[in-house]
C-alpha atoms as an extended CHARMM CRD file, in Angstrom:
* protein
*
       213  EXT
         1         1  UNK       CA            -50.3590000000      -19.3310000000       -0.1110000000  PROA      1               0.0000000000
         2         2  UNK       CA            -46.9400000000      -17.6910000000       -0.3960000000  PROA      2               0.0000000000
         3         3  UNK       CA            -43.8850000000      -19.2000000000        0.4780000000  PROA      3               0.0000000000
         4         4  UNK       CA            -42.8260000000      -18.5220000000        4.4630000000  PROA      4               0.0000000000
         5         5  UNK       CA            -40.4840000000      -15.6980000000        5.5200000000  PROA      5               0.0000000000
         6         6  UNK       CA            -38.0390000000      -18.2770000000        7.0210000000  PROA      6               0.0000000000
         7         7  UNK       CA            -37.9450000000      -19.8150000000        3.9340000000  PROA      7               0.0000000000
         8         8  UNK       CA            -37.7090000000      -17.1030000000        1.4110000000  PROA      8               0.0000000000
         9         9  UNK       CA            -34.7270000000      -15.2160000000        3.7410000000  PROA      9               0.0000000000
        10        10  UNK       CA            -32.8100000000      -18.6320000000        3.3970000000  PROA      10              0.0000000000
        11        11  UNK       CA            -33.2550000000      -19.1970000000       -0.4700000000  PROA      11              0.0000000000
        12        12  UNK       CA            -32.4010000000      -15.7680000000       -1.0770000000  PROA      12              0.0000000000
        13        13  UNK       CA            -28.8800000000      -16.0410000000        1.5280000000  PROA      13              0.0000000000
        14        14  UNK       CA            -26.3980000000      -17.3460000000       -0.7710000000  PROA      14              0.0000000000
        15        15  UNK       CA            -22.6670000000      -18.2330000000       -0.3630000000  PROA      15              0.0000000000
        16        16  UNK       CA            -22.7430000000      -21.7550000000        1.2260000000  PROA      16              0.0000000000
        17        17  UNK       CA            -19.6240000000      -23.1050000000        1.4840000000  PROA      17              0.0000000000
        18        18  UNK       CA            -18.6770000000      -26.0580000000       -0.4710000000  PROA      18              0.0000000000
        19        19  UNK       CA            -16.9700000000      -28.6720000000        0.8740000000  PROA      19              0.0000000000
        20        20  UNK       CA            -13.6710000000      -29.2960000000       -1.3800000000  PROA      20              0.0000000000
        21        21  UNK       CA            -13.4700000000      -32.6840000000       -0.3100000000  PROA      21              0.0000000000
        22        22  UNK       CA            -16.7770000000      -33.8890000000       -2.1700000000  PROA      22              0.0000000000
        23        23  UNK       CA            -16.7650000000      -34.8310000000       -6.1730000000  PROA      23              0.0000000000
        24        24  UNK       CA            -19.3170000000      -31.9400000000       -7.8910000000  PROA      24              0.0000000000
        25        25  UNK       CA            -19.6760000000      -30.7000000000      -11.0720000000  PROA      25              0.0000000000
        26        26  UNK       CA            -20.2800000000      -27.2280000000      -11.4730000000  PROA      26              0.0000000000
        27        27  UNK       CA            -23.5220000000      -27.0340000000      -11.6630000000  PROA      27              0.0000000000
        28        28  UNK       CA            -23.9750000000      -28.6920000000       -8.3840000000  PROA      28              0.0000000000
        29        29  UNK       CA            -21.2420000000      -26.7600000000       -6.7120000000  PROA      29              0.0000000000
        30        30  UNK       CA            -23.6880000000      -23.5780000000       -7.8740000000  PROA      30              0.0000000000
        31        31  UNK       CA            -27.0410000000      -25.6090000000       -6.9280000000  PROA      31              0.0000000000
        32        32  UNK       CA            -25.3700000000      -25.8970000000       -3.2280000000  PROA      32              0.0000000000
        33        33  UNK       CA            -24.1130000000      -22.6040000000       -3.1710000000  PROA      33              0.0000000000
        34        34  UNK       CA            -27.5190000000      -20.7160000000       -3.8340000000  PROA      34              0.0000000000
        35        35  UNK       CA            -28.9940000000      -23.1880000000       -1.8750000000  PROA      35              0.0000000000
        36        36  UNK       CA            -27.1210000000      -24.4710000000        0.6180000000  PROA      36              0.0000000000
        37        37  UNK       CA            -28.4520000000      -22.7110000000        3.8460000000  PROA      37              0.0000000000
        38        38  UNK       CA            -32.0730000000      -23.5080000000        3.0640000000  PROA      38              0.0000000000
        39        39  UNK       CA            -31.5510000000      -27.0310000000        2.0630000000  PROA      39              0.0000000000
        40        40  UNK       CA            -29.4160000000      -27.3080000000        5.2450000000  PROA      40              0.0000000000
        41        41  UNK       CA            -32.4450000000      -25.9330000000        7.2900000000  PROA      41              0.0000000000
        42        42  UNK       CA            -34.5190000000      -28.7500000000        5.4330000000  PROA      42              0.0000000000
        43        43  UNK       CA            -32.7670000000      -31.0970000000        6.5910000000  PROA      43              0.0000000000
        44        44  UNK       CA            -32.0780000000      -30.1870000000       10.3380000000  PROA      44              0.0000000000
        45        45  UNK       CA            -35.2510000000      -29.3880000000       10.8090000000  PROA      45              0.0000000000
        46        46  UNK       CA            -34.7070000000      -25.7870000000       11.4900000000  PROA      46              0.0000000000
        47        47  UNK       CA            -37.2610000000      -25.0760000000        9.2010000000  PROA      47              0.0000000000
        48        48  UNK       CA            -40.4580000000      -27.2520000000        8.2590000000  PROA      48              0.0000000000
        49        49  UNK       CA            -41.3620000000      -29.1850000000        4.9710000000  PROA      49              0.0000000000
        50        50  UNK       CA            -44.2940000000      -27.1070000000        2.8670000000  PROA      50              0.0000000000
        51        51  UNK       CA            -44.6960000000      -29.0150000000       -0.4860000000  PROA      51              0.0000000000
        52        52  UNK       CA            -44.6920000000      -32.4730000000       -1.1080000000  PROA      52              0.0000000000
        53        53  UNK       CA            -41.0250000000      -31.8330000000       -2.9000000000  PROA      53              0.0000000000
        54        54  UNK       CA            -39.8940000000      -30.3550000000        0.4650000000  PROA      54              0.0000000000
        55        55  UNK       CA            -41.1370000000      -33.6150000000        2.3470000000  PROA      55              0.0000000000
        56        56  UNK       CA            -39.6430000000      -36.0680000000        0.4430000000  PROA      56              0.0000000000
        57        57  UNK       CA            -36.1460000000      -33.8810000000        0.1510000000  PROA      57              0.0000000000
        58        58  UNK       CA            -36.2590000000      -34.4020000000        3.8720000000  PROA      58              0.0000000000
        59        59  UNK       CA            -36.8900000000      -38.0170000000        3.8910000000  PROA      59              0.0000000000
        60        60  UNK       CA            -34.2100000000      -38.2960000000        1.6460000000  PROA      60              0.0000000000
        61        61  UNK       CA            -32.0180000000      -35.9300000000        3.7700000000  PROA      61              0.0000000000
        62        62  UNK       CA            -32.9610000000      -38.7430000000        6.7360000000  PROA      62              0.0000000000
        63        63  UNK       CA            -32.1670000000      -41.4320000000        4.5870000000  PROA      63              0.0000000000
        64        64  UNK       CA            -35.6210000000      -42.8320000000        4.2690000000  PROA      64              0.0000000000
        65        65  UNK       CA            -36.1110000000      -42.1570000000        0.5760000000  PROA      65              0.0000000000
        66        66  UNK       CA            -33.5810000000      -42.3940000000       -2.5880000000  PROA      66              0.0000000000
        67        67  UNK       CA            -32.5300000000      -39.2670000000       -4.0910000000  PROA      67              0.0000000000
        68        68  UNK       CA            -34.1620000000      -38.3380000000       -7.5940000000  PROA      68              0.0000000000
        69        69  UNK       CA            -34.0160000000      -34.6180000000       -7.7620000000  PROA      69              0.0000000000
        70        70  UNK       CA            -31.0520000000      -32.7240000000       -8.0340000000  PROA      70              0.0000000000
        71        71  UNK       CA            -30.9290000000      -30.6220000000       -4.8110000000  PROA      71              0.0000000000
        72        72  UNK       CA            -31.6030000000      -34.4040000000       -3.1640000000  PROA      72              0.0000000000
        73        73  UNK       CA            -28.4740000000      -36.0750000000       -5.4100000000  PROA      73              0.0000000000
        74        74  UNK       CA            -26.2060000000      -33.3170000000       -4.1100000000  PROA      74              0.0000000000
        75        75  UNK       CA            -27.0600000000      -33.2480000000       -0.5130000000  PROA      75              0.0000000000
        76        76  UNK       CA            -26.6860000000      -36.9970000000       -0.0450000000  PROA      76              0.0000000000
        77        77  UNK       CA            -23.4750000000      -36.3410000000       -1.8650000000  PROA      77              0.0000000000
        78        78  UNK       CA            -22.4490000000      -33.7710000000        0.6710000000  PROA      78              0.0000000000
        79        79  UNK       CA            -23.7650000000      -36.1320000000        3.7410000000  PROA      79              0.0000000000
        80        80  UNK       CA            -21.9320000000      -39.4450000000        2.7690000000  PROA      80              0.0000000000
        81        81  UNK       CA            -18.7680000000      -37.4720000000        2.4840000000  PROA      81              0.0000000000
        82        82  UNK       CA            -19.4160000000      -36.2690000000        6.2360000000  PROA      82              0.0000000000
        83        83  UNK       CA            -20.6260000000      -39.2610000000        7.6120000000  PROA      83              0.0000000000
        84        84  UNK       CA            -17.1110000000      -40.9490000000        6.6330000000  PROA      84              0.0000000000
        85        85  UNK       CA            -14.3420000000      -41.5260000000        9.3010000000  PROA      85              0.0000000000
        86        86  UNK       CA            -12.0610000000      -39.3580000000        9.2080000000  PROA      86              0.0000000000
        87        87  UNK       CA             -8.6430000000      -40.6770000000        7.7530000000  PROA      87              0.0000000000
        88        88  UNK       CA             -5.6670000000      -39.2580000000        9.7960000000  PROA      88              0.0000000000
        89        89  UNK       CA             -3.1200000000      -39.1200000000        6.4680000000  PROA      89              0.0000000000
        90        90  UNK       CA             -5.3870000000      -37.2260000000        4.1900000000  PROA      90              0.0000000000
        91        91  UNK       CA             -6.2070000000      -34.8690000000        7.1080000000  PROA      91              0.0000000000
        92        92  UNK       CA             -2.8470000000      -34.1990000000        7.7600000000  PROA      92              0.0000000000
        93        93  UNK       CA             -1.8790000000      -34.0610000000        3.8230000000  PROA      93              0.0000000000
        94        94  UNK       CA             -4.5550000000      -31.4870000000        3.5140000000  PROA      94              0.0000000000
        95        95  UNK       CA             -2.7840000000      -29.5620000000        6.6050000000  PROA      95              0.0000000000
        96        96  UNK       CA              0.3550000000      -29.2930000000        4.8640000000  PROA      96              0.0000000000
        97        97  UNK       CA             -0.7670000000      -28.2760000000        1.7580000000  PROA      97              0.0000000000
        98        98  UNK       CA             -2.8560000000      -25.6430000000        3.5470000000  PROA      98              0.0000000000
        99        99  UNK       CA              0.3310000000      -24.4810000000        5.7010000000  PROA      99              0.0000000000
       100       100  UNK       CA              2.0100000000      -24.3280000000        2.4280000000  PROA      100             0.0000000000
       101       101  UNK       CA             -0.7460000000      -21.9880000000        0.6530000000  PROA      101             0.0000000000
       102       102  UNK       CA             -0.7250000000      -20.1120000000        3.2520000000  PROA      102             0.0000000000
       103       103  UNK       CA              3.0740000000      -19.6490000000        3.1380000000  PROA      103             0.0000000000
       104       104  UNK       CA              3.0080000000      -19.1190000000       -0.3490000000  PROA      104             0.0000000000
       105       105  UNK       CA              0.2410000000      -16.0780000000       -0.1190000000  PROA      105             0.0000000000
       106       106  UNK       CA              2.7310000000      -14.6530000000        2.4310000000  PROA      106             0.0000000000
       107       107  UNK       CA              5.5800000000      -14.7920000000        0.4310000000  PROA      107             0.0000000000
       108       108  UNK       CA              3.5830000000      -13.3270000000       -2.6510000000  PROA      108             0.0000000000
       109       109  UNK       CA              2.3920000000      -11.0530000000       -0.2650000000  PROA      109             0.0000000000
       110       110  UNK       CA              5.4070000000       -9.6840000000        0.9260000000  PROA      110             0.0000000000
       111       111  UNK       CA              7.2750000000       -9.6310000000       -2.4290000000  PROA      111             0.0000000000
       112       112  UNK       CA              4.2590000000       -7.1620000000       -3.4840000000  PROA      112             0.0000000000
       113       113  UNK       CA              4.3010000000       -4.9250000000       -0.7760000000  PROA      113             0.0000000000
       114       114  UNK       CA              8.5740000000       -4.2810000000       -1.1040000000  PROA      114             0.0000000000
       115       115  UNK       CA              8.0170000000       -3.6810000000       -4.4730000000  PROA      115             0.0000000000
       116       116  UNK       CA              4.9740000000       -0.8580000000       -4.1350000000  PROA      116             0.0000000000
       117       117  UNK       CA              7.4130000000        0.1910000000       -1.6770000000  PROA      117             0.0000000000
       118       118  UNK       CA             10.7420000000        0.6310000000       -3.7020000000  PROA      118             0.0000000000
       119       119  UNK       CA              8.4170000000        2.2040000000       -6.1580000000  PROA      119             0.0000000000
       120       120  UNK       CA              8.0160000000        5.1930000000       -3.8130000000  PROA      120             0.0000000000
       121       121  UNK       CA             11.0090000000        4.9360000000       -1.4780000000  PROA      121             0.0000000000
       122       122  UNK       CA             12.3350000000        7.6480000000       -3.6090000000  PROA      122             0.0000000000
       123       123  UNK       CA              9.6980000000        9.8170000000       -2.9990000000  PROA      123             0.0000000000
       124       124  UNK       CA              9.9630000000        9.6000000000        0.5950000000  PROA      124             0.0000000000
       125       125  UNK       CA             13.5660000000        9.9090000000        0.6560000000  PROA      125             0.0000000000
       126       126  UNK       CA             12.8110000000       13.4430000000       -0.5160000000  PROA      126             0.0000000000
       127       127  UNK       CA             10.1770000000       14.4880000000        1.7380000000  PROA      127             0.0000000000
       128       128  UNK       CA             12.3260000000       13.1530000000        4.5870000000  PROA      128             0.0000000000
       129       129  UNK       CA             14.9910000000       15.5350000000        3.1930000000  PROA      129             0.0000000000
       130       130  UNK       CA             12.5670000000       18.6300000000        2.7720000000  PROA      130             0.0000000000
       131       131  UNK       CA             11.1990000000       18.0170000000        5.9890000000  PROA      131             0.0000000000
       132       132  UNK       CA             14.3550000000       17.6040000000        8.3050000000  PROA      132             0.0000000000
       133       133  UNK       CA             15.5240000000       20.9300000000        9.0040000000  PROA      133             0.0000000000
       134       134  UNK       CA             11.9410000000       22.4800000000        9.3650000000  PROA      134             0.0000000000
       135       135  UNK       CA             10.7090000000       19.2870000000       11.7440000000  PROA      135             0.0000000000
       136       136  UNK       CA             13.9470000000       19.5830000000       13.3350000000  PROA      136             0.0000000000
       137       137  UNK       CA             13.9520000000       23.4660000000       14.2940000000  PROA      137             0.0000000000
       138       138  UNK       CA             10.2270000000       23.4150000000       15.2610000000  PROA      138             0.0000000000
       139       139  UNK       CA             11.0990000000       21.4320000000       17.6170000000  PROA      139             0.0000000000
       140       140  UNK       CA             13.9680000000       22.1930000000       19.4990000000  PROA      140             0.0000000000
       141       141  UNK       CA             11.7150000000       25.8170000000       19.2250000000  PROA      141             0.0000000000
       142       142  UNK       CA              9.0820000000       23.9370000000       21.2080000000  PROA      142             0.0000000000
       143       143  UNK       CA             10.9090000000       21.9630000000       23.8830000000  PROA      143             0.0000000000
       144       144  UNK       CA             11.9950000000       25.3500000000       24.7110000000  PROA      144             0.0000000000
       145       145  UNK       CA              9.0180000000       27.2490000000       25.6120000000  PROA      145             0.0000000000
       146       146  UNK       CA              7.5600000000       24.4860000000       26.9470000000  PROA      146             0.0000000000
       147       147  UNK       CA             10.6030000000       24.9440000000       29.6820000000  PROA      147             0.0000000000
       148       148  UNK       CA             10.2990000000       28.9600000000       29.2470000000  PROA      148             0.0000000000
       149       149  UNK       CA              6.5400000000       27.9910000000       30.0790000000  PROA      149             0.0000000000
       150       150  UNK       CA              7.0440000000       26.1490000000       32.9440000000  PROA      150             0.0000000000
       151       151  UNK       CA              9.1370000000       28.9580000000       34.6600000000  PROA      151             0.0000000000
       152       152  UNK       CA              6.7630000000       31.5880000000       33.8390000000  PROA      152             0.0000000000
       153       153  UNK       CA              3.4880000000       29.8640000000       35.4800000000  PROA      153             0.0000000000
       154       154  UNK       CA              5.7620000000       28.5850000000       39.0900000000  PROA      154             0.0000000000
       155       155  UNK       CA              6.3550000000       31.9850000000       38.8380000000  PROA      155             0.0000000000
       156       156  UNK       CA              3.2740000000       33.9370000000       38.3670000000  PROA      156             0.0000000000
       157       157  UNK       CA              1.6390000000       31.4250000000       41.0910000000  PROA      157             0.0000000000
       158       158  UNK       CA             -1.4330000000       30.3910000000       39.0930000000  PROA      158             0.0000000000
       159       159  UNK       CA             -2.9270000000       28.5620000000       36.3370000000  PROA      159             0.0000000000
       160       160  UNK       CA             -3.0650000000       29.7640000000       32.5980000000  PROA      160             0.0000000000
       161       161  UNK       CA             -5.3240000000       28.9690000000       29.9920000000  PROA      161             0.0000000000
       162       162  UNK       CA             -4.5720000000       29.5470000000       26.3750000000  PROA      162             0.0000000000
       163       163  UNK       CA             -5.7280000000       28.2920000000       22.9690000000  PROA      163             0.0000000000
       164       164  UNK       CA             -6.9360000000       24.9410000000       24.3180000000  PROA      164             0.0000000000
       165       165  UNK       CA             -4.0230000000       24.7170000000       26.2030000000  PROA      165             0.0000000000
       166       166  UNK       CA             -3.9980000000       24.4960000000       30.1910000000  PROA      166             0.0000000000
       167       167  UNK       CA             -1.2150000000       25.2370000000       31.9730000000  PROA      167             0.0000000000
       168       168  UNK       CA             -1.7310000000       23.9560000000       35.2240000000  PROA      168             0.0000000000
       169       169  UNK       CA              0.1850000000       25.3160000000       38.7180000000  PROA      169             0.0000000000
       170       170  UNK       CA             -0.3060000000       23.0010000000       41.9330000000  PROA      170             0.0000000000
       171       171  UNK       CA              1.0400000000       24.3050000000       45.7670000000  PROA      171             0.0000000000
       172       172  UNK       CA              3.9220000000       21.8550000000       46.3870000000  PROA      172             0.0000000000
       173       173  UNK       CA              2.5250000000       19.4490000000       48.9360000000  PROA      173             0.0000000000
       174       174  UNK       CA              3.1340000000       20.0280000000       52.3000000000  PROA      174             0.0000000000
       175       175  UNK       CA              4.7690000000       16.6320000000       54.1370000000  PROA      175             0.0000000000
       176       176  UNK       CA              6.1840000000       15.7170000000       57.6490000000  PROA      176             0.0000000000
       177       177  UNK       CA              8.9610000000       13.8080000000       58.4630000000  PROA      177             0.0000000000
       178       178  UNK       CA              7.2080000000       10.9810000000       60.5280000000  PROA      178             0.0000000000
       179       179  UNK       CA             10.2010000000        9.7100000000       62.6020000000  PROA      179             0.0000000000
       180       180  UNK       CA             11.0280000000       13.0090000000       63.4730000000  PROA      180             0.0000000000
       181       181  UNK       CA              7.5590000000       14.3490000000       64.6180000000  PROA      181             0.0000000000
       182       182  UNK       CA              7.3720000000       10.9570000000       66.7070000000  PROA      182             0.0000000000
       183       183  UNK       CA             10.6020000000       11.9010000000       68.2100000000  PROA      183             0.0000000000
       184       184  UNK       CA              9.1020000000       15.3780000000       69.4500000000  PROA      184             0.0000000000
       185       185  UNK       CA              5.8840000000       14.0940000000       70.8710000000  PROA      185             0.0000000000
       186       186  UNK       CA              8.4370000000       11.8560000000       72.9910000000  PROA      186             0.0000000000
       187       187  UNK       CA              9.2800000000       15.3020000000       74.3330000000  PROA      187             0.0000000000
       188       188  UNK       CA              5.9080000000       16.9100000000       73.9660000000  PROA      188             0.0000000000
       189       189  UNK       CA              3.4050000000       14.1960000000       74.7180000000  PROA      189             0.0000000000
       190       190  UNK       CA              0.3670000000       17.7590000000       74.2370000000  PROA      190             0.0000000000
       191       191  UNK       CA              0.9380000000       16.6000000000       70.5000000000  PROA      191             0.0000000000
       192       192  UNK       CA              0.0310000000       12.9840000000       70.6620000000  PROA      192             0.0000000000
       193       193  UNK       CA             -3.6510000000       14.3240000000       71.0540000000  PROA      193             0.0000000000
       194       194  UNK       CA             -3.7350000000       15.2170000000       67.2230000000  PROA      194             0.0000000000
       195       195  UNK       CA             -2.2410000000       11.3570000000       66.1490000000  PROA      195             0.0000000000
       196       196  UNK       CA             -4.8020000000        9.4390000000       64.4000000000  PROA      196             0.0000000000
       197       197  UNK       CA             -4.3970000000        5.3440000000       63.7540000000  PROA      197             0.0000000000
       198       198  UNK       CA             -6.7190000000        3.3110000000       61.2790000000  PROA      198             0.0000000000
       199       199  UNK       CA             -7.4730000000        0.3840000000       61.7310000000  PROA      199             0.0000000000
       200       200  UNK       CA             -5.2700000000       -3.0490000000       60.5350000000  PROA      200             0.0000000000
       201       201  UNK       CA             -5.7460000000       -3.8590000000       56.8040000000  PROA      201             0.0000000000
       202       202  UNK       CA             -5.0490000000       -7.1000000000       55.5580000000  PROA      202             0.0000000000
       203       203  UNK       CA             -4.3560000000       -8.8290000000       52.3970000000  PROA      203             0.0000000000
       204       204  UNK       CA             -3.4140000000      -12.1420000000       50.4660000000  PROA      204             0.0000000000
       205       205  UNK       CA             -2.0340000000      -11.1440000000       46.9510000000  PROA      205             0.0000000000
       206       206  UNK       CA             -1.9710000000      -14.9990000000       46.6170000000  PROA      206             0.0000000000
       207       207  UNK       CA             -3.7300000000      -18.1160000000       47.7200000000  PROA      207             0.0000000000
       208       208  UNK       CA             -2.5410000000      -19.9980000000       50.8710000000  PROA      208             0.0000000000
       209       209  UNK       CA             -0.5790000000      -23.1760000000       49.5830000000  PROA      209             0.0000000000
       210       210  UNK       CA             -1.9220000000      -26.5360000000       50.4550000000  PROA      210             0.0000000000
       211       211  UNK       CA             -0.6520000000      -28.8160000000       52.6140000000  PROA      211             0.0000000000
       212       212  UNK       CA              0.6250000000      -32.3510000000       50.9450000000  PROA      212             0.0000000000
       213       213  UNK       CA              1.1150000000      -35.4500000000       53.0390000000  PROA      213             0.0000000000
């Protein structure tokens, strides 16, 4: 009987990430990595037991069973580690020295990219200075026939379409001065007829404070 799809995708997934903070030699750091994920499964029961070797890895994963084999040894090497309390000064010493890595890759970093940079701020200095006048005049050139445009099309009264381009003409919108039509129906009540009023809205932008006592 073959060996379970569940099982064969997780032996086959490497890349599990050892823990720093457990003593391994390399060849367990390697062991763990190529099998981390399906030992893991093992032992969380994600997956189930299907050889005697696989049962008693998981009694030893429950800490029923000494370890013997190596894939055992290094997982109850891993979970002792884990199972410890965590102690607030290494935590924090390990914080700093990661803030400082960090700050140290950033530095490197930025040292790097100034100095790919310098290598090439001469060539850019040049295409600035080739480009200039010919950036420059194209457009000033196009600012005005954009404005040339824009007086030709209020002019012919319509919209234009050209290259992808639409040059779109709207009718000025027709208003009314409110207080002053108001004013005539005063005079001319005939034109109240055409007055329309919606109904009330109402809002709250914000919720009503609470009373304290």
């Amino acid at each position: 009987m073959g060996m379970p799809a569940e099982h064969t995708a997780l032996i086959q997934r490497s890349g599990f990430p050892v823990p720093t903070s457990v003593a391994l030699d390399d060849q367990e750091r390697g062991l763990l990595a190529r099998y981390g994920y399906w030992l893991e499964a093992l032992a969380s029961g994600a997956i189930a037991p299907m050889t005697p070797e696989q049962q008693q890895f998981v009694r030893v994963a429950r800490g029923d069973a000494e370890p013997q084999s190596a894939f055992e040894r290094v997982w109850v090497k891993c979970r002792r580690v884990a199972a410890r309390p965590h102690n607030p000064a290494a935590v924090l010493a390990q914080f700093v020295a990661a803030r400082a890595a960090a700050s140290t890759a950033k530095d490197d970093y930025s040292k790097r990219r100034l100095a790919i940079l310098e290598q090439v701020r001469a060539q850019l200095d040049a295409l600035d200075a080739e480009f200039a006048d010919r950036l420059a005049s194209t457009e000033d050139e196009s600012a005005r026939l954009e404005t040339e445009t824009r007086a030709a099309v209020l002019a012919h009264g319509a919209s234009l379409r050209y290259g992808g381009v639409y040059a779109m003409y709207a009718r000025g919108r027709v208003t009314w001065d409110s207080k002053g039509l108001a004013q005539y129906t005063e005079s001319h009540p005939e034109v109240g007829q055409f007055r329309r009023v919606g109904s009330p809205t109402f809002s709250l932008p914000y919720p009503p404070s609470q009373a304290t006592g």
